[in-house]
N, C-alpha and C positions, 0 to 999 in steps of 0.2 A: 557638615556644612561649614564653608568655610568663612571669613569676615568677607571675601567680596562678593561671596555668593548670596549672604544673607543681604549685604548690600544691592543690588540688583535687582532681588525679588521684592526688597523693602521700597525703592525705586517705581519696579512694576505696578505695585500697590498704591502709590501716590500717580501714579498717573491715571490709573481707574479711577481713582475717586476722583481725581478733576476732568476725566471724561463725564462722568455721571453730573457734576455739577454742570457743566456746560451743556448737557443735554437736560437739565430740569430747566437752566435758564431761556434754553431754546424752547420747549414745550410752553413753559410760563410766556415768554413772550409772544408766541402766535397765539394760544389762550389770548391773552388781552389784548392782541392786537385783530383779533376778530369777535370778540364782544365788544372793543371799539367800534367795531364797523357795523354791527348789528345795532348797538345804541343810536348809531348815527342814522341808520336806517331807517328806525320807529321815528326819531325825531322827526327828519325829516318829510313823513309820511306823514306825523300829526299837522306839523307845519303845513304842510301842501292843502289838509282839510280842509272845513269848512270852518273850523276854529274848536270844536265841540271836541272835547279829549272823550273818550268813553271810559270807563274806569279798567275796561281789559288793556286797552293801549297803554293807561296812566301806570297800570298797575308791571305789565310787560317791561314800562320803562326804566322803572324804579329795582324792579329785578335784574334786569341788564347792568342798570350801572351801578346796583352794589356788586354783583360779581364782579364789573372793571374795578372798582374801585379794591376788593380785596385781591385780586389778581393784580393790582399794580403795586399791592403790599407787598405781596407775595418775591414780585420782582425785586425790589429792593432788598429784604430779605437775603433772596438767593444772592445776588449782587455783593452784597456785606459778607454771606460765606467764601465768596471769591476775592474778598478783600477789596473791593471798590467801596467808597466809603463817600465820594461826590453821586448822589442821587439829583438833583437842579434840572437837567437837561432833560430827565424825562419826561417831565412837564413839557416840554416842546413835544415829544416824540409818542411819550401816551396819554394824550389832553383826555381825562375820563368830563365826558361833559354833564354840566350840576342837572339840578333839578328842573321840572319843568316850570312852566308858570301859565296859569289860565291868560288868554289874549284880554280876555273883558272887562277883566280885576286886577291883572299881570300878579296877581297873589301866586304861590306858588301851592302846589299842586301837593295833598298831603305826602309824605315820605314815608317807605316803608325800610327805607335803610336809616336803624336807630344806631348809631358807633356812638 
């Protein structure tokens, strides 16, 4: 093998690895961009109640948004492998929404996401 054939396949092989990155970043991003929308869902739903959380909903919610929350880790992450190093904007783009809070004490709701 020669030097530009070794070149070539060395080539080849950086491009795979930055297909494969940009396809973890694609998966990681629809991941938390529909546990987004699942979180927003339940919220919503408790919202629409009667005010009364049940502790399955409470508990549902807090599981949803630790996985957005490590899924949007996860994003930056992959993001920094790719060399992006401004994360700021995702805040716009994957708002993970906090905790709940009771309507009658507006206390918020125990958390079962401990980081």
């Amino acid at each position: 093998m020669n030097l530009r054939e070794s070149s070539e396949r060395h080539e080849a092989v950086l491009r795979q690895l930055n297909e494969e990155r940009v396809a973890a970043l694609t998966r990681i991003g629809r991941t938390l961009e529909s546990t987004i929308e699942q979180l927003q869902a339940i919220r919503i739903r408790i919202e629409r109640g009667s005010g009364n959380v049940s502790s399955a909903d409470a508990m549902e919610y807090e599981r949803l948004r630790a996985r957005a929350t490590q899924y949007r880790w996860y994003l930056e992450v992959q993001r920094e492998a790719l060399g992006m190093r401004h994360h700021g904007f995702l805040d716009h783009f994957y708002a993970v929404a906090g905790p709940l809070t009771t309507p009658s004490t507006n206390h918020q709701l125990p958390s079962t996401n401990r980081r």
